[in-house]
N, C-alpha and C positions, 0 to 999 in steps of 0.2 A: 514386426510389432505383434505382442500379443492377443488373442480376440477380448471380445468385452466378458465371455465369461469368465475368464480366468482373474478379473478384479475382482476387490472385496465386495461382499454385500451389504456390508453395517457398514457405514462409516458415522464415527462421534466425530462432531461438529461443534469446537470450542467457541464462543462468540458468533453464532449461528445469524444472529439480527443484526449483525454491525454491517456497514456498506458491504466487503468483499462477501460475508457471510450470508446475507441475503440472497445474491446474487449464485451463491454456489447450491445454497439450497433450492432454489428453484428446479437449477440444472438437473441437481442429481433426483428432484423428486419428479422432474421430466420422465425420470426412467425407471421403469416397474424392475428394474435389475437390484437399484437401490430402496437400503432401508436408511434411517437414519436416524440417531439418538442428540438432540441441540442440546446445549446448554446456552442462556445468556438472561444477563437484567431485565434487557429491555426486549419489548414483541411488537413495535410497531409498525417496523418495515415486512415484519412475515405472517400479519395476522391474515390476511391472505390464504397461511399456507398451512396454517396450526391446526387446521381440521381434516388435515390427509390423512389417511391411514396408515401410510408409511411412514409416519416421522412423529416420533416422541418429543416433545417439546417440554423441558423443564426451565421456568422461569427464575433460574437459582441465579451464584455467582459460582466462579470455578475456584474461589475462599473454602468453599465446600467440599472437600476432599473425599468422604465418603462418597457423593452424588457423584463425584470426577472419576473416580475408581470404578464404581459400578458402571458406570457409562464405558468407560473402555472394556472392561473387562467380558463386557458383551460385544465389542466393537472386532469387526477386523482391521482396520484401518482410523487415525484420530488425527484430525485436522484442527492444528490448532492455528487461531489468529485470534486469541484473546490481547489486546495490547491496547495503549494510551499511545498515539502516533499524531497528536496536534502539537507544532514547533513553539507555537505560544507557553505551553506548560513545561518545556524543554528548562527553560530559563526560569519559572515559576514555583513549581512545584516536581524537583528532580529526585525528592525521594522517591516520591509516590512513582515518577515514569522508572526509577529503577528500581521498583518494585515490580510494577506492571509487567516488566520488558524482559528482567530477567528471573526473578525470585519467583513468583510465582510458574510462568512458564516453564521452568525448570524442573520444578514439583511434579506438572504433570510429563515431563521427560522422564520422569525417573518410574513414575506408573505403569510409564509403555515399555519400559525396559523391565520392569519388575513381570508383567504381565505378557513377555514376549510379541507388543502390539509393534506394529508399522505409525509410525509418527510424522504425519506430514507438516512443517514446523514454518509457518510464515515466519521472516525476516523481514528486512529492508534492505534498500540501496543503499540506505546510509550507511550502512557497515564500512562502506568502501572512506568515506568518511570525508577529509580534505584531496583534491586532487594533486598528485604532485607539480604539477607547472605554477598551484597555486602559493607556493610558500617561491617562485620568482615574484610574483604578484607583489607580497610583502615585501621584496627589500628592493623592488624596480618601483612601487607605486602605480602602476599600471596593469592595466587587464588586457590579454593578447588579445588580436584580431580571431572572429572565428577559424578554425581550419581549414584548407578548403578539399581536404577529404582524413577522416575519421583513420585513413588506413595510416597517413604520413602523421599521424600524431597520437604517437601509442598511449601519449601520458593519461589521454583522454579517454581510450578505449577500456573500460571496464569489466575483466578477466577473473572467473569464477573459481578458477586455477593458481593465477598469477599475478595479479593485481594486490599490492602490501594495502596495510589497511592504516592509515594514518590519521591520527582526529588529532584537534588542539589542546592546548591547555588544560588542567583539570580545574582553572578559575572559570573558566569559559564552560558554561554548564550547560550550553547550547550543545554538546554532544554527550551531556548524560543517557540519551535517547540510541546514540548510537552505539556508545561505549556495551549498552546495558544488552542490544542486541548483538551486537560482537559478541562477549561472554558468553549468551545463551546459545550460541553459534559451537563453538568451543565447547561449550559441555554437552554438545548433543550430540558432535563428534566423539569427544570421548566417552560418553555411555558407547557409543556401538563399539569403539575401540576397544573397551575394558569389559561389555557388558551384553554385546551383541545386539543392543538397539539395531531395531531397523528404520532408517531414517530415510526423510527427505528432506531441502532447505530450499523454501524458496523467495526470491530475491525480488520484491515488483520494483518496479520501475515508474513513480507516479500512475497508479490506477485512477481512471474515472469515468462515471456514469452514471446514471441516474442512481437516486439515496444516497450520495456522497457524504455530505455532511448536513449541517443543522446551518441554519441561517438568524445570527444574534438578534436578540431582540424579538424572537419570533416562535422560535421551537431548541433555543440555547443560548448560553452564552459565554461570552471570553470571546477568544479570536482561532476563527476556526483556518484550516486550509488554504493556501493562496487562490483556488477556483470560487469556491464558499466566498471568499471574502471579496471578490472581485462580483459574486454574482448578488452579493448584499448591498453593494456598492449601485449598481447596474438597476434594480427594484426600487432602494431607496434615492437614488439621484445624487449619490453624492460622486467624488470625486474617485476613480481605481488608485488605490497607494503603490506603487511601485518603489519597493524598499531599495534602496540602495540603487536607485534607479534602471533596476528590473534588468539588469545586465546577465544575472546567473539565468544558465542555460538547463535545459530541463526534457527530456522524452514523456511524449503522454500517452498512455496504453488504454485504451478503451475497454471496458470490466468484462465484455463479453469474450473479447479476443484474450482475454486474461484466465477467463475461465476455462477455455475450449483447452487454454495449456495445465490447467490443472482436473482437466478432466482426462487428458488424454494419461498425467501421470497414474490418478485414479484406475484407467483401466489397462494399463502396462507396469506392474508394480516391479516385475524382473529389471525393467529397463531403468525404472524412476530411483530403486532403494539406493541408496550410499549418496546420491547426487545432490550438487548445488547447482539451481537453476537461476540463472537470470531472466525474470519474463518482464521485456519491454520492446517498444517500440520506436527503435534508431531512427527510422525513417521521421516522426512525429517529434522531431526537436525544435523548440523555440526558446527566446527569454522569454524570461516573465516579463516583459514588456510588448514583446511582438504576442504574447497568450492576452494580453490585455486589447490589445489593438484585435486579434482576430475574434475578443467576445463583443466587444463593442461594434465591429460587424454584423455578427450574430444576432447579439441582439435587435440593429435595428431593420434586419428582414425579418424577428420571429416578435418582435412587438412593432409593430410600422406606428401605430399609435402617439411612439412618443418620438417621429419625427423631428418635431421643432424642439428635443430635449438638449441641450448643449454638452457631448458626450467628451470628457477632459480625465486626464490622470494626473498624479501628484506624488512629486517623492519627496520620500523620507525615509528618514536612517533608520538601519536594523534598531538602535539603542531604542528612538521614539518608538518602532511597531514592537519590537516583542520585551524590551528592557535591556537594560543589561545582561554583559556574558553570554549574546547572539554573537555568532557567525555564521557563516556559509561555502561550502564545494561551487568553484564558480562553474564545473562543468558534471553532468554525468551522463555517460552516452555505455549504455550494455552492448556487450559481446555477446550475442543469441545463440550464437551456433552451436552451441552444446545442446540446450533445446529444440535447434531445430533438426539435429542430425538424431539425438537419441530419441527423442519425443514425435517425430515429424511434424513441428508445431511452430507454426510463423505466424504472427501479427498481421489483420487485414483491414483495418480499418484504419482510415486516412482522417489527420486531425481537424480538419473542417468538419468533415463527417463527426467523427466522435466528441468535437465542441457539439454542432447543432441539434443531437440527440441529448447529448447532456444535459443543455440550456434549455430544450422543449421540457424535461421532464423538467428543471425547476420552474420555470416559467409557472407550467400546470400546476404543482403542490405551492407555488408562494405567492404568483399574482397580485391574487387577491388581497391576502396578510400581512402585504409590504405596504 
């Protein structure tokens, strides 16, 4: 692997305040190696950080195309993770997420490729889209038994290589979100292909940790994240919703152990450029049912207070939680090894652990508010 001087010095930072973006600014302004140029809306998760000397903080939108150019154009290196990635607006408002996800992002692919920059390009899991065992699902009426090892059931292992990308229906608007990052997926391959972009793609796999998301009624609204909404649930006392009851399965990567892998591409750019990365956490699989049960643990060792609270879930159908033209992948479980062989970068935190850090920080920021 390369040392840390031979990574970029500037890196522009697309959506710098959003949950992964905070957490990455931190990082990099950890280290007097890095400078860094942000762009984003909002400043509330990094006002903290906005008086460093190392890091230019422009309160624009990245609609700003002049502001986006200049900022690369000083940049070695551009991270972008501008995007709309709440499954509620999937079904909502699918222009606007295929705008978000693809149209604009795309914009500033074409800037790093105009500008000769390195373009590190957040994705999602979702690309990968419906699982194949799950279209048995639809004409069996049944959902299989877990596996009882990931190796003997390839359908499920999730291949950065080799895995087809299958979504639903174009009525089903529940994967405008995916669709939109597929496409930008594709065209950011062919900028390098046509245009000699240098690129990265990388792939999380359910991120979380503390500044996740906003909690309704309080600091947002609409219907945020299945953690968000199980931890609004958990303050306010009402019932955890377990959609469809909470069968789909899910890896949770704690934002730390998420960083360290986008830090290591950071400072090994020979190793990281052309690559699609999947960074998650195999080991850290449950449903969202068994993620309901293990916060509702959580919970009542980090608030003992509401002992005598009578702690219950409730399901209900995709149609009632997010509308119509929802669906769901009832499994996705990443293939790491390409990150871990090229990156030398493995997942170390265990999802107890990375619940009960999560749930202290919201605890801490919502308490009281709820």
């Amino acid at each position: 692997m390369s040392s840390m001087s031979h990574s970029p010095q500037t890196i522009c930072v697309l959506g710098c305040a959003g949950f992964i973006g905070s957490h990455l600014l931190a990082r990099l302004l950890a280290h007097e190696h890095y400078m860094v140029l942000g762009i984003d809306r909002e400043k509330n998760k990094i006002a903290d950080l906005i008086g460093n000397p190392r890091f230019n903080f422009f309160n624009d939108d990245i609609k700003n195309e002049s502001l986006v150019e200049w900022c690369i154009q000083r940049s070695d290196a551009v991270v972008s993770l501008t995007a709309i990635c709440n499954p509620a607006l999937y079904t909502q408002k699918p222009t606007e997420v295929i705008e978000s996800n693809f149209l604009h992002p795309y914009k500033i692919a074409q800037i790093c490729a105009r500008h000769k920059k390195w373009l590190v390009q957040f994705s999602t899991s979702e690309v990968y889209g419906r699982t194949i065992s799950s279209f048995a699902n639809d004409a069996t009426g049944k959902t299989p038994d877990r596996p009882s090892s990931v190796e003997a059931n390839s359908d499920y292992i999730l291949s950065e290589e080799k895995t087809p990308f299958i979504l639903g229906p174009v009525a089903t608007q529940r994967w405008s979100y995916a669709c939109a990052k597929q496409l930008l997926e594709r065209a950011v391959f062919a900028l390098g292909f046509e245009e000699g972009l240098a690129f990265t793609i990388v792939r999380p796999f359910n991120f979380i940790g503390a500044r996740m998301d906003y909690i309704p009624g309080i600091d947002g609204e609409g219907t945020p994240r299945v953690l968000a909404c199980f931890m609004e649930a958990l303050l306010k006392k009402k019932p955890l919703k377990l959609v469809d009851g909470g069968k789909n399965r899910r890896v949770f990567t704690y934002i730390e152990d998420a960083i360290d892998a986008v830090m290591a591409m950071l400072a090994n750019p020979s190793a990281a450029k052309g690559q699609i990365f999947n960074i998650g956490n195999p080991t850290n699989e449950a449903t969202v049912a068994e993620l309901a049960a293990l916060m509702i643990d959580c919970h009542k060792q980090l608030a003992p207070e509401n002992s005598s609270y009578n702690y219950r879930t409730e399901d209900v159908s995709a149609a009632q939680f997010y509308g119509a033209g929802y669906e769901d992948s009832d499994r996705r479980m990443p293939d790491i090894a390409k990150a871990q062989k090229v990156l030398g970068w493995s997942p170390k935190t265990n999802l107890p652990e990375t619940m009960r850090l999560t749930m202290m920080d919201y605890l801490k920021q919502y308490a009281h508010a709820a």
